[in-house]
KEFIDO-497843 format. One line per field, with one value per residue: y negated, x, z of N, C-alpha, C in turn; chain; residue number from 0; residue in one letter. Coordinates in pm, whole numbers, always signed. Atoms other than C-alpha are relative to their C-alpha. Example, Ala and Ser with C-alpha at 12.3 -4.5 7.8 and 13.67 -1.06 7.14 Angstrom:
# KEFIDO-497843
n_north c(+119, +119) $
n_east c(+89, -82) $
n_up c(+0, -6) $
ca_north c(+450, +106) $
ca_east c(+1230, +1367) $
ca_up c(+780, +714) $
c_north c(-120, -109) $
c_east c(+90, -77) $
c_up c(+0, +73) $
vexvex c(A, A) $
guke c(0, 1) $
roba c(A, S) $
END
This chain:
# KEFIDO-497843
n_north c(+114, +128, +68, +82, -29, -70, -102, +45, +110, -71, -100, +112, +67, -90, +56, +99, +13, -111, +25, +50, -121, -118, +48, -48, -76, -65, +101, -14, +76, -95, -111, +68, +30, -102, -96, +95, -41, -114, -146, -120, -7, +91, -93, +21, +109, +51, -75, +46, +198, -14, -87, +21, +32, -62, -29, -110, -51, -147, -86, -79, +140, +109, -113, +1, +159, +26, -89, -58, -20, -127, -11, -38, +188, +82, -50, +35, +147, +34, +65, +58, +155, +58, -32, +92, +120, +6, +43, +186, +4, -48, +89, +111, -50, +17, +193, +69, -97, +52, +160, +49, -28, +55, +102, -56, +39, +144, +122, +49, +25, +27, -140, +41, -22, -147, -42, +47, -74, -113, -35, +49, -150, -64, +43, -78, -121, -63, -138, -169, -108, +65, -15, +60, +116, +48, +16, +139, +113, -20, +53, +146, +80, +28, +181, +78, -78, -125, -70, -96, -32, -174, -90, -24, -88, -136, -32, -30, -195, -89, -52, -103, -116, -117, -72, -126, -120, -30, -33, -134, -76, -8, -31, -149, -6, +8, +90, -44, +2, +105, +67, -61, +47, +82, -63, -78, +116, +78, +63, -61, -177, -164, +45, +123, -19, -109, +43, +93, -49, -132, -149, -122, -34, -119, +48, +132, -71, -93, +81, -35, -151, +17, +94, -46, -127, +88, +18, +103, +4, -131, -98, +78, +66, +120, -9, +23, +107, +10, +39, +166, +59, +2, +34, +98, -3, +33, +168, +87, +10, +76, +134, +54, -8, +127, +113, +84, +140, +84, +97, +59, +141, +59, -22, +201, -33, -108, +50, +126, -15, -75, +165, +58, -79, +2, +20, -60, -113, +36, +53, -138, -117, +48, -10, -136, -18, -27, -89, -58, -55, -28, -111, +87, +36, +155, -10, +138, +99, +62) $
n_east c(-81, +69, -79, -99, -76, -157, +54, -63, +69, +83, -95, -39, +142, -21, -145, +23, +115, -64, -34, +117, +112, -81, -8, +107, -26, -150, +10, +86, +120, +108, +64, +72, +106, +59, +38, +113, +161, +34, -44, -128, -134, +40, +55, +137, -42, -54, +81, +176, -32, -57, +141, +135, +51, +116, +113, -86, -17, -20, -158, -48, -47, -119, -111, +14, -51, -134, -72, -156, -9, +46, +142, +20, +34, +199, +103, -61, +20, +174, +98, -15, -85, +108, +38, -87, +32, +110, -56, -30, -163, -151, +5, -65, -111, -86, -17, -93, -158, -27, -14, -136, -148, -25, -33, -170, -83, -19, -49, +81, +49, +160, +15, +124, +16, -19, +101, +95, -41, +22, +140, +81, -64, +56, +130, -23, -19, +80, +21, +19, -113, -129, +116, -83, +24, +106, +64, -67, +94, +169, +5, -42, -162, -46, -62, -165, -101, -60, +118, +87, -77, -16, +136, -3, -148, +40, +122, -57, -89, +8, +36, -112, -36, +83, +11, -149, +42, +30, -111, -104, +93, +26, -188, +30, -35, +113, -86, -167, -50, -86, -119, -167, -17, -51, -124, -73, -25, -75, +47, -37, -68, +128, +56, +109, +146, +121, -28, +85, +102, +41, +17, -114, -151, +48, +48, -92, -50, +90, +30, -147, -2, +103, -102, -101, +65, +45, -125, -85, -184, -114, -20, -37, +112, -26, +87, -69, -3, +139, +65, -17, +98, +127, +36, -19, +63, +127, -33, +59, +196, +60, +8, +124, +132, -60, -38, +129, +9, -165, +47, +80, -53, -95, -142, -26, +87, -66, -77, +51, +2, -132, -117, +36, -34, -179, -44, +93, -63, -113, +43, +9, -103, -57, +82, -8, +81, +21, -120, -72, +124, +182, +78, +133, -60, -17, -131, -43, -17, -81) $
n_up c(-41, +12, +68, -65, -122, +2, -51, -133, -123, -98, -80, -33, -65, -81, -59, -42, -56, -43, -159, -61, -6, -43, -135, -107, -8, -35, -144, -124, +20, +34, -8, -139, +11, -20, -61, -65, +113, -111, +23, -65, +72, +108, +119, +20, +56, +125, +66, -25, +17, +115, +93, -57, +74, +22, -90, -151, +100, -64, +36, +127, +156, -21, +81, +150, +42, -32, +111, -10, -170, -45, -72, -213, -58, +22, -19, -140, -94, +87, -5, -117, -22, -58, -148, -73, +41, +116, +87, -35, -137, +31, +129, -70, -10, +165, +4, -104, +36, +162, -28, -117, +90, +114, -116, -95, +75, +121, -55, +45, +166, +33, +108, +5, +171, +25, -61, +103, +148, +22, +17, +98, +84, -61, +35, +152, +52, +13, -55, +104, -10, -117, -128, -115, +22, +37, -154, -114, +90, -57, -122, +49, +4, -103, +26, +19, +109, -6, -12, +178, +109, +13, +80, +183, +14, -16, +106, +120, -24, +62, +98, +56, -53, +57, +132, +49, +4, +175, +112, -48, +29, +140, +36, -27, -165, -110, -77, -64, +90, +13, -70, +48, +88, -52, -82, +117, +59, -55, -107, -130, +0, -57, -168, -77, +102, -94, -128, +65, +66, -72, +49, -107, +85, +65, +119, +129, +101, +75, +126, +99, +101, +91, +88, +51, +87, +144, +63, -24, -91, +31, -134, -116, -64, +66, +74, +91, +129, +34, -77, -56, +97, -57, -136, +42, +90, -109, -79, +105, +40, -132, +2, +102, -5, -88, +42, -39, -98, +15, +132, -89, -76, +110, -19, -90, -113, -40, -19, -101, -123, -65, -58, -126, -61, -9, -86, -103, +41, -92, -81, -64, +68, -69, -141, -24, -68, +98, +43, +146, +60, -85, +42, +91, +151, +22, -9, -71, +59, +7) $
ca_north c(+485, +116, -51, -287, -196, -55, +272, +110, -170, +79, +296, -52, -184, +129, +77, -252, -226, +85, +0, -238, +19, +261, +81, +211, +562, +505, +183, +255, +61, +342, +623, +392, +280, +638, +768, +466, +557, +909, +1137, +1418, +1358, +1169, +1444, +1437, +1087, +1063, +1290, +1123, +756, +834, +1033, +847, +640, +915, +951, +1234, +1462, +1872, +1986, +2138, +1773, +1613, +1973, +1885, +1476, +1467, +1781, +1860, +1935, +2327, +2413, +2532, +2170, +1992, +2239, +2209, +1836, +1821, +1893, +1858, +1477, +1398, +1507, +1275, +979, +847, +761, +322, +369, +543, +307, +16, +129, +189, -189, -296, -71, -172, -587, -564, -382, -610, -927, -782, -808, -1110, -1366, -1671, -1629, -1747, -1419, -1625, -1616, -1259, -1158, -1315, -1135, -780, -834, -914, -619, -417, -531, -378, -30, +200, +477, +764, +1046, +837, +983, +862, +519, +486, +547, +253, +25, +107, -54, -487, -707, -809, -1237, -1293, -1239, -989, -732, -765, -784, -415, -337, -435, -203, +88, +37, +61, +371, +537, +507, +637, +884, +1045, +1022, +1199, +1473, +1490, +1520, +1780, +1971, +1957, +2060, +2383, +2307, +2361, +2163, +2382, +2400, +2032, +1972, +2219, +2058, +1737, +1869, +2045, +1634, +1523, +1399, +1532, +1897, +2184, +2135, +1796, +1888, +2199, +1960, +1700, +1900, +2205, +2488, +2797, +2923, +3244, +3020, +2761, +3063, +3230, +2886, +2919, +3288, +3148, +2857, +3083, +3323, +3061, +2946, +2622, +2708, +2911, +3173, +2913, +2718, +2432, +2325, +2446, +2242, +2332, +2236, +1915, +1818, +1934, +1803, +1439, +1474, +1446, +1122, +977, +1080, +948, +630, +595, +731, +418, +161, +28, -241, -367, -437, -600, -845, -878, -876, -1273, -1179, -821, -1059, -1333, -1088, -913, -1273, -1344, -974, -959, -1152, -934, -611, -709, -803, -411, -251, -452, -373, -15, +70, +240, +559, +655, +956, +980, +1226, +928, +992, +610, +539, +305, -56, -200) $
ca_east c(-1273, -1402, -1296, -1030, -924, -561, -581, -286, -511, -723, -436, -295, -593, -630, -294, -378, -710, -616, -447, -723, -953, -693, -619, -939, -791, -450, -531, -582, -906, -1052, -1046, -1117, -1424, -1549, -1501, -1720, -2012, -2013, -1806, -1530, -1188, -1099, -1187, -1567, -1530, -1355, -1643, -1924, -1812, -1706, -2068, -2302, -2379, -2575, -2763, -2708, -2587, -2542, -2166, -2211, -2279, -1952, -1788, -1907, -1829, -1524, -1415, -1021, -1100, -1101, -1511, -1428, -1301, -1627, -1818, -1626, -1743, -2123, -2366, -2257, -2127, -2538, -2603, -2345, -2437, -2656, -2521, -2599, -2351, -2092, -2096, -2102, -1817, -1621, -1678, -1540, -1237, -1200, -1261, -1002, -729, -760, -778, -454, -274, -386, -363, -416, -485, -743, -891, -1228, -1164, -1022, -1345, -1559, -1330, -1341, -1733, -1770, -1516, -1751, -2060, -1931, -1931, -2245, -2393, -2469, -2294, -2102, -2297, -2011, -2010, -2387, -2461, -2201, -2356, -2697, -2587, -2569, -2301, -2105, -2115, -1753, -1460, -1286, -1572, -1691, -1349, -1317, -1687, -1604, -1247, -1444, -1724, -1451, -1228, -1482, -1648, -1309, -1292, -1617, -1479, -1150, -1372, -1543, -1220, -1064, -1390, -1398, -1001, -1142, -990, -1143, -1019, -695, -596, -553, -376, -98, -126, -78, +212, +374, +338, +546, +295, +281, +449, +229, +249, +136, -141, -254, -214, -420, -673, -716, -655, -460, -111, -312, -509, -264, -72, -401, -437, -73, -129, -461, -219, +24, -191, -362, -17, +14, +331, +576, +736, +856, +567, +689, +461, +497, +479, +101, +20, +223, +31, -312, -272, -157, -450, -699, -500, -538, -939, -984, -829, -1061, -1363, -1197, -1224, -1581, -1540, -1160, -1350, -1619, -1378, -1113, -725, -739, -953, -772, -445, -572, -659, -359, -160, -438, -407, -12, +23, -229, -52, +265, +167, +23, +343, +510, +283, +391, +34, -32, +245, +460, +388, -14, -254, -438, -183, -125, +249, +492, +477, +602) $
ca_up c(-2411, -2376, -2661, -2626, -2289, -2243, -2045, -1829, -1716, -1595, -1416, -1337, -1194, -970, -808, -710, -527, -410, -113, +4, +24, +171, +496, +668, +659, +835, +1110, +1426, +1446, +1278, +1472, +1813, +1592, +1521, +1817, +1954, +1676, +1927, +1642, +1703, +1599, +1275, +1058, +1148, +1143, +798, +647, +787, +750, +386, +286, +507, +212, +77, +412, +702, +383, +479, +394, +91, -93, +68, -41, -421, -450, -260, -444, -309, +83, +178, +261, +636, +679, +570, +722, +1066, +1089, +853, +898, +1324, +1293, +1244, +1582, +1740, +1512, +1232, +906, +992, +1327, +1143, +800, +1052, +1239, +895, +818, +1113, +1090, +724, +843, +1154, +906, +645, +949, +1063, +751, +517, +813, +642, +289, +119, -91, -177, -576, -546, -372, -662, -986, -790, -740, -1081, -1219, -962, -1135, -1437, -1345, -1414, -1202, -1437, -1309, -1029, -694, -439, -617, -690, -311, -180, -457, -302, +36, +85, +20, +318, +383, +489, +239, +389, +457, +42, -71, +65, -18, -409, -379, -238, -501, -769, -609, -607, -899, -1039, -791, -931, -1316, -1207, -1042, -1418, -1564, -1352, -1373, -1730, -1711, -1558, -1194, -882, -574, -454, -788, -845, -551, -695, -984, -843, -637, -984, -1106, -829, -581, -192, -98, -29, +325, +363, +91, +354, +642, +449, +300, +498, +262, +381, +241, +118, -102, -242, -363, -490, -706, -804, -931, -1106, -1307, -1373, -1527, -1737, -1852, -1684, -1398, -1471, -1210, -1016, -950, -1206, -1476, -1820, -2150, -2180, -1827, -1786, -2092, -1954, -1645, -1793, -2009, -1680, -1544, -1925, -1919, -1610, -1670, -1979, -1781, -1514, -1745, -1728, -1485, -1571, -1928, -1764, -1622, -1941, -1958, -1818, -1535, -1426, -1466, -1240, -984, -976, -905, -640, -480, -498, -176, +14, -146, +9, +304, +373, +199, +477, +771, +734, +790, +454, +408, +81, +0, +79, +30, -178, -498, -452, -553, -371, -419, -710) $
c_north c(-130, -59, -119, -39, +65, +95, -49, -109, +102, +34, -120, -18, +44, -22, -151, -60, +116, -16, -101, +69, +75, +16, +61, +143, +27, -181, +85, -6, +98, +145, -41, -34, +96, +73, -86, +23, +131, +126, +85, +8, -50, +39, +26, -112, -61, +50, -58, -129, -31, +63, -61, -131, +47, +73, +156, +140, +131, +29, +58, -129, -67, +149, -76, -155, -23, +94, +91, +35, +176, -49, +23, -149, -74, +78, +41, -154, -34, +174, -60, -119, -29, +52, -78, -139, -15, -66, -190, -16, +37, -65, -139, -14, +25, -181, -75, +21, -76, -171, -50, +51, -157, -146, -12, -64, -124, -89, -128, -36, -4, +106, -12, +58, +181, +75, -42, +69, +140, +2, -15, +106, +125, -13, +66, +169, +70, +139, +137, +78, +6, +26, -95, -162, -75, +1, -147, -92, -42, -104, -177, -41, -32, -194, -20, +73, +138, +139, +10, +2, +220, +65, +17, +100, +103, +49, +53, +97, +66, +52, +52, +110, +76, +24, +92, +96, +79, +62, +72, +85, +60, +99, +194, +58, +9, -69, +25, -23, -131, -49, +73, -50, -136, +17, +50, -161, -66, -88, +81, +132, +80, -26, -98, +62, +126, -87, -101, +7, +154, +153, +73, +0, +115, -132, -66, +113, +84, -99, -12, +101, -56, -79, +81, +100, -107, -71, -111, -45, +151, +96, -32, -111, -135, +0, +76, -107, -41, -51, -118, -43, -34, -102, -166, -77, -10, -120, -77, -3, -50, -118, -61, +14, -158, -102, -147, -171, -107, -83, -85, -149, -63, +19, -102, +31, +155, -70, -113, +91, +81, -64, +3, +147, +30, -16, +73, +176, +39, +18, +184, +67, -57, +43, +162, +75, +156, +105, +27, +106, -24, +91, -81, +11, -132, +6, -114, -122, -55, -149) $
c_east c(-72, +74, +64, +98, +55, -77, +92, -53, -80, +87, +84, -59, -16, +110, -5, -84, +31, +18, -44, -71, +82, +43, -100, +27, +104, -20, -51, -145, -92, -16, -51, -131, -82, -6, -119, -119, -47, +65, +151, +99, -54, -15, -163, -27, +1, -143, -141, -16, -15, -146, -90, -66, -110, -52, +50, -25, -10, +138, -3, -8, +114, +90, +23, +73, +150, +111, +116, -26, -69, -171, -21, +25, -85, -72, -3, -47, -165, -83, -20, -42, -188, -63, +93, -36, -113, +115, +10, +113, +104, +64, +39, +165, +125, +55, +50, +123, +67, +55, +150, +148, +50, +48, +131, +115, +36, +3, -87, -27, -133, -20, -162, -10, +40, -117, -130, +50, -28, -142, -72, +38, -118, -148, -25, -18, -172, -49, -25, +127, +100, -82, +79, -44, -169, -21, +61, -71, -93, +2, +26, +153, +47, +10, +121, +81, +75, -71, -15, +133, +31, -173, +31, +167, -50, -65, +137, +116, -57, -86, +111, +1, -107, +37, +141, -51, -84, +115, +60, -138, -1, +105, -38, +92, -109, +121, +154, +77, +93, +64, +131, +29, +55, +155, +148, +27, +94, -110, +38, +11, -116, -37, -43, -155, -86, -11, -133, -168, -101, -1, +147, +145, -46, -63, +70, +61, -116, -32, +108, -16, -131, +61, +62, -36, -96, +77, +20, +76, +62, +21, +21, -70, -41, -100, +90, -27, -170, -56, +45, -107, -149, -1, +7, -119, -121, +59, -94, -234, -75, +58, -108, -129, +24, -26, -114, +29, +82, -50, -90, +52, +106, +111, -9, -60, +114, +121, +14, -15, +99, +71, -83, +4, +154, +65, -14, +91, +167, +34, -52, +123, +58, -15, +40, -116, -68, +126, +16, +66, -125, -27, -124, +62, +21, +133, +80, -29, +72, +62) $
c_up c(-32, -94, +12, +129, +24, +97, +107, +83, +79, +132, +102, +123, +179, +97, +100, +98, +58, +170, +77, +99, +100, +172, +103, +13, +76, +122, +145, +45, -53, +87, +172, -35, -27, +117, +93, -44, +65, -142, +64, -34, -114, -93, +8, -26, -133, -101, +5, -37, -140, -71, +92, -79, -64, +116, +92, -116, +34, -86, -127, -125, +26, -63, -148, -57, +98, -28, +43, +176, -10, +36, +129, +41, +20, +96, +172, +50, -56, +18, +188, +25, +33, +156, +127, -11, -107, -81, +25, +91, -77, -177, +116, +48, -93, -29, +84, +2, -85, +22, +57, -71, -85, +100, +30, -97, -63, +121, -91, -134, -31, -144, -51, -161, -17, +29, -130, -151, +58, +25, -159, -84, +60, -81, -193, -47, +28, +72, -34, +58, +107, +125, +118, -22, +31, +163, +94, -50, +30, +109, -17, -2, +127, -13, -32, -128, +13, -18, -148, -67, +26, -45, -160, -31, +56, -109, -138, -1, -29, -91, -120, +5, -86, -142, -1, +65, -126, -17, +66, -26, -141, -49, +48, +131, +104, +85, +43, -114, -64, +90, -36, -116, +23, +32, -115, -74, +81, +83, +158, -4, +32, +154, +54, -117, +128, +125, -48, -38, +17, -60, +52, -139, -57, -135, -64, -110, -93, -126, -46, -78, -91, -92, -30, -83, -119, -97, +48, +87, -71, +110, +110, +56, -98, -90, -185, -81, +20, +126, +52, -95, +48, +117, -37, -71, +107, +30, -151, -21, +120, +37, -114, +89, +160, -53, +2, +59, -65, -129, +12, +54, -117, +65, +77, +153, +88, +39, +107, +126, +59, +56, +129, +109, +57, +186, +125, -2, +102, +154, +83, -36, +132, +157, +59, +34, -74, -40, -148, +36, +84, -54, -86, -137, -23, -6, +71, -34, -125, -12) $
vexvex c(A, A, A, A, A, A, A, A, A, A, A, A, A, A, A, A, A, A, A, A, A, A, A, A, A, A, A, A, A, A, A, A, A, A, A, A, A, A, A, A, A, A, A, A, A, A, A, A, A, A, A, A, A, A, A, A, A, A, A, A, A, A, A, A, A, A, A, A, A, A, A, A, A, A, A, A, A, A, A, A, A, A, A, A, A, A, A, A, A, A, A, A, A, A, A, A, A, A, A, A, A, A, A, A, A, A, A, A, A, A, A, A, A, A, A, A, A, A, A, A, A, A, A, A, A, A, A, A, A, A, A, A, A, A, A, A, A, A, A, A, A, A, A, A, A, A, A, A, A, A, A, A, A, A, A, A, A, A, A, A, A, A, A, A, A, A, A, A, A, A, A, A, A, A, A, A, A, A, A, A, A, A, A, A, A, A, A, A, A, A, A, A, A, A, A, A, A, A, A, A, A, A, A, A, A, A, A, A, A, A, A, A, A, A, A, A, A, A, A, A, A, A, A, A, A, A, A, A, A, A, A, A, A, A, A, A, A, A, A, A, A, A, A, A, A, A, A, A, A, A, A, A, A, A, A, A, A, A, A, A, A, A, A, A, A, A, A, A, A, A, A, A, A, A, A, A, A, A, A, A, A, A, A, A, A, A) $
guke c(0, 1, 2, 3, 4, 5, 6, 7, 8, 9, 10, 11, 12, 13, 14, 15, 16, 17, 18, 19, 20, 21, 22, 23, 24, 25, 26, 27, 28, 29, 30, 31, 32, 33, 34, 35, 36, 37, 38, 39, 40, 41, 42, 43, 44, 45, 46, 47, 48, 49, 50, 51, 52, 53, 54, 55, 56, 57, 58, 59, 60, 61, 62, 63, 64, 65, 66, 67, 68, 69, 70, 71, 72, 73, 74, 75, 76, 77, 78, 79, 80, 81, 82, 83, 84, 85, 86, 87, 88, 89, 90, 91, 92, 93, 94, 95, 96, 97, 98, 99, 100, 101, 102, 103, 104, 105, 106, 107, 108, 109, 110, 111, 112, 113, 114, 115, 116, 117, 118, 119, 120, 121, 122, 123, 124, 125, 126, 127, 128, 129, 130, 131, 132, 133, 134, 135, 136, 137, 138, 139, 140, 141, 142, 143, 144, 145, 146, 147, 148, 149, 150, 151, 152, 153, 154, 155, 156, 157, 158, 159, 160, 161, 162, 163, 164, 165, 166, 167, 168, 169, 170, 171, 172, 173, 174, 175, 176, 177, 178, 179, 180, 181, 182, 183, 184, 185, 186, 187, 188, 189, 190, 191, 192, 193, 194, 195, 196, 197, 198, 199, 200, 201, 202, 203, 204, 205, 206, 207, 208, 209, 210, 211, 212, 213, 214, 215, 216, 217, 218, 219, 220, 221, 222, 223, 224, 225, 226, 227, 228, 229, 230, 231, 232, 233, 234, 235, 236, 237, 238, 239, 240, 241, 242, 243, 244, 245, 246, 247, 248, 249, 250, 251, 252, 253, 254, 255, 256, 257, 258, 259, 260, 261, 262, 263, 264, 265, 266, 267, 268, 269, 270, 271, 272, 273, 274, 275, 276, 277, 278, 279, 280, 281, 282, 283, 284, 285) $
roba c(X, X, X, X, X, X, X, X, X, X, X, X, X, X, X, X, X, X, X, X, X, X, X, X, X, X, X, X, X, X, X, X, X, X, X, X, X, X, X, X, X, X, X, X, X, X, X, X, X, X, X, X, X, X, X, X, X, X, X, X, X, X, X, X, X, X, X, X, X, X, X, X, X, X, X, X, X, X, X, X, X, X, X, X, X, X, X, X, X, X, X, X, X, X, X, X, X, X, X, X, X, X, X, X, X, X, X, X, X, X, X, X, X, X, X, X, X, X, X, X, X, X, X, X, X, X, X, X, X, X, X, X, X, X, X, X, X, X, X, X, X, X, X, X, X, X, X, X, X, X, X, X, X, X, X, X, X, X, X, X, X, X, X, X, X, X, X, X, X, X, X, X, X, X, X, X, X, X, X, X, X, X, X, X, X, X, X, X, X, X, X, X, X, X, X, X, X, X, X, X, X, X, X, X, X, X, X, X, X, X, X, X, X, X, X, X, X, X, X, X, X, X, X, X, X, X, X, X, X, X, X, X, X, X, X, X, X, X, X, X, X, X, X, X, X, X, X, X, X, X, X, X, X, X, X, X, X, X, X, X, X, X, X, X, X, X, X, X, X, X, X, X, X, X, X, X, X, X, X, X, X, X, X, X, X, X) $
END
C-alpha cells in the first residue's frame, strides 16, 4: 500500500474516471468507426481496438491481459481482425469514437484543468508488471482536451485493470471463476456475464462446482463466509495495487478533480449512453 493514501481514494478515484473511459464501448460512433477501419462486428472490433496498443498481437496475449473473456471469443476475432486492419487504423478509429462520445456529452465545459490533474495522476503510475497500461503509455498524447482527457482515463483503468488481474491471479481465479464471483458479490447475472463474455452454461457451472469445492459458494451458488472475505480481499488488493497515481496527485488534487469531473459525470449518467448494470463492474451514479 502507498503510504498515506486511503484505499477508498483509490476505489473512489476509479469510479470517477471510469465512466470517461467507458463511453467508447456503448456509443454508437464506435462500432460505425470500426467497421470503417475494415473490422467484423463489434467484437473483433472491441479486441483489436483495445490490444492494438501492443501491436497486431495473436489471441492468446489479449486471452492473458484482458483475462475474463472465454478463449473461443478472442480467438473468433485475433489473430483474423489483422487481416482486415492494422493496429494504427483501428487505435485511430477508437480515438475518434472515444472524441465524438465525449463531444456529445460535455458540450460546453471547459475540462482544460481536469485534463492537466488526470495527466499528472497518470504520470504517477509505473509500468512494471502493467502490460495493457505500459503499451497505451507507449503511444502520444492527444493535442485537444477531450482526446487526452480520455487518453489519461484509459492510461489509469488500465493500469488498474492489470493490478486486479494480479490480484485475482494471486487469489487463485481464472477468468470464469471471477465472473461468478463477481456475480455471488452482487454484480451482473450469469446471463448477461455469458452474453458479455462468451463463456458457456457448461462452464460457468464447472467454475461454480470448482468454488464450491474450494469452500467459497455454498449449494446454492451464494458465497460463504470464507469466500465473501476472499473475494473482498482482491477488490481491497487491487485498490492498494490502484493507488500509485491517486498518490502521485494527493487528497487536494484527487478532490479538485472530482469537483471538476462531477459535471462531465452527470452529464453521461444523463445521456443514458453508459448502462447500470455493465459488464465493466462500474456502479450507478452517485
Amino acid at each position: 500500500m502507498i503510504p498515506g493514501m486511503p484505499i477508498a481514494t483509490a476505489r473512489r478515484m476509479w469510479q470517477r474516471i471510469e465512466p470517461v473511459h467507458a463511453l467508447v464501448y456503448f456509443t454508437p460512433a464506435t462500432r460505425e468507426e470500426f467497421a470503417a477501419a475494415g473490422t467484423k462486428g463489434f467484437w473483433m472490433g472491441y479486441f483489436a481496438s483495445r490490444a492494438a496498443a501492443m501491436g497486431p498481437v495473436p489471441a492468446d496475449v489479449v486471452i492473458a491481459t484482458f483475462f475474463n473473456f472465454a478463449p473461443r471469443s478472442v480467438r473468433r476475432a485475433l489473430p483474423d481482425a489483422w487481416t482486415f486492419t492494422t493496429p494504427e487504423r483501428i487505435l485511430a478509429a477508437r480515438h475518434r469514437a472515444a472524441a465524438a462520445a465525449l463531444a456529445e456529452v460535455a458540450g460546453d465545459l471547459d475540462l482544460h484543468e481536469a485534463v492537466g490533474l488526470a495527466r499528472r495522476a497518470a504520470a504517477g503510475c509505473r509500468p512494471a508488471g502493467r502490460p495493457l497500461y505500459a503499451a497505451h503509455a507507449a503511444l502520444p498524447w492527444p493535442d485537444e482536451p477531450l482526446p487526452a482527457l480520455w487518453h489519461a482515463t484509459t492510461l489509469l483503468r488500465e493500469h488498474r485493470g492489470d493490478g486486479h488481474v494480479a490480484a485475482l491471479v494471486a487469489a487463485g481465479l481464472d477468468g470464469c471463476e471471477a465472473l461468478v464471483t463477481a456475480t455471488a458479490a452482487g454484480a451482473l447475472d450469469k446471463e448477461s456475464w455469458l452474453v458479455a463474455r462468451g463463456w458457456t452454461d457448461e462452464e460457468w457451472e464447472g467454475a461454480v462446482a470448482r468454488l464450491q469445492a474450494r469452500g467459497w459458494l455454498d449449494e446454492t451458488g451464494a458465497f460463504t463466509a470464507e469466500g465473501r472475505a476472499a473475494r473482498e480481499a482482491v477488490e481491497v488488493r487491487t485498490d492498494e495495487l490502484s493507488a500509485e497515481p491517486w498518490s502521485a496527485l494527493g487528497e487536494e488534487g484527487c478532490a479538485r478533480l472530482e469537483a471538476l469531473l462531477q459535471p462531465l459525470l452527470d452529464r453521461i449518467s444523463r445521456s443514458g449512453t453508459l448502462p447500470f448494470p455493465n459488464p465493466i463492474g462500474l456502479p450507478p451514479p452517485s
